[in-house]
C-alpha positions as CSV (number, residue, x, y, z in Angstrom):
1,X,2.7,-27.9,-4.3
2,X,-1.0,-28.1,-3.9
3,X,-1.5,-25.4,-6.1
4,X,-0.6,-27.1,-9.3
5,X,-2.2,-30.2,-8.1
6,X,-5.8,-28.4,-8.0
7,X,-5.0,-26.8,-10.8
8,X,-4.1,-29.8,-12.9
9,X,-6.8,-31.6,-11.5
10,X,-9.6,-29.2,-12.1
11,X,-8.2,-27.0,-14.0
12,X,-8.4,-22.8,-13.8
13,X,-12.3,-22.5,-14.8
14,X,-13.3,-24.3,-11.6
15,X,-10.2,-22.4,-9.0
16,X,-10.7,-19.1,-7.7
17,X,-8.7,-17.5,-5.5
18,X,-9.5,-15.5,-2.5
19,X,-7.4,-13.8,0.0
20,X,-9.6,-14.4,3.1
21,X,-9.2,-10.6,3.8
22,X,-9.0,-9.1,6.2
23,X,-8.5,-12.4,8.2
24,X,-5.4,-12.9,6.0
25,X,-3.7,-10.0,7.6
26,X,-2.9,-12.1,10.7
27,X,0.4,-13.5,9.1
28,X,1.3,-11.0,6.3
29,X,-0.4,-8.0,3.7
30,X,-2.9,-8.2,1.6
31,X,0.0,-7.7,-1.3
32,X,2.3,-10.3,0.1
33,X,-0.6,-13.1,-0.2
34,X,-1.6,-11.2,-4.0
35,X,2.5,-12.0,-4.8
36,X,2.2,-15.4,-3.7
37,X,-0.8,-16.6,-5.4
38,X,0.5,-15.0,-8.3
39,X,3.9,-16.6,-8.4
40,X,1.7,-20.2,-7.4
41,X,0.3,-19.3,-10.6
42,X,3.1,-17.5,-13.0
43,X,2.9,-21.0,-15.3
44,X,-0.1,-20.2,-16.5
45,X,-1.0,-18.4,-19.9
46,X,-3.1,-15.3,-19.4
47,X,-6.0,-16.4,-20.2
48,X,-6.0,-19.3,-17.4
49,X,-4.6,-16.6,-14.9
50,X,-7.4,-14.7,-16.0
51,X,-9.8,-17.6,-14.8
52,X,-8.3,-17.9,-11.6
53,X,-8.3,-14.3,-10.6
54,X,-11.5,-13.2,-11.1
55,X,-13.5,-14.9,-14.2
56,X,-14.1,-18.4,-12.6
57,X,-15.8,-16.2,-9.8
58,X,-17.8,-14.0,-12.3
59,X,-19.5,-16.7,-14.2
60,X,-20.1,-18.4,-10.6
61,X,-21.7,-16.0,-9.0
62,X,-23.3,-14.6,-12.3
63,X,-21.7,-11.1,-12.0
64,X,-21.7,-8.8,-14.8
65,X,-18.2,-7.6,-16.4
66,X,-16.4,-4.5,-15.3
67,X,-15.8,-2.5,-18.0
68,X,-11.8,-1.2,-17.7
């Protein structure tokens, strides 16, 4: 899929991924387009899922850390 493809070709600390919310919603939930792009990603360790789902974005924008 073209998932991997970007992935392998740029790798996960240039892919972020958005949900396009609420435009999204036309087709399916919020949650069902979370579980998908999580699944397109399941083969990565946690540390590149990590990248994908919200760190890539932090250090692009130059946002500061949440703390948990």
């Amino acid at each position: 899929p073209c998932a991997a493809h970007v992935l392998a070709v740029f790798g996960p600390e240039r892919v972020m991924w958005g949900s396009d919310w609420p435009v999204c919603r036309l087709r399916a939930e919020y949650g069902d387009w979370l579980a998908a792009a999580q699944a397109l990603t399941a083969g990565l360790d946690d540390g590149a899922r990590a990248a994908v789902f919200g760190d890539t974005a932090r250090a692009f924008y130059r946002l500061a850390q949440r703390d948990a």
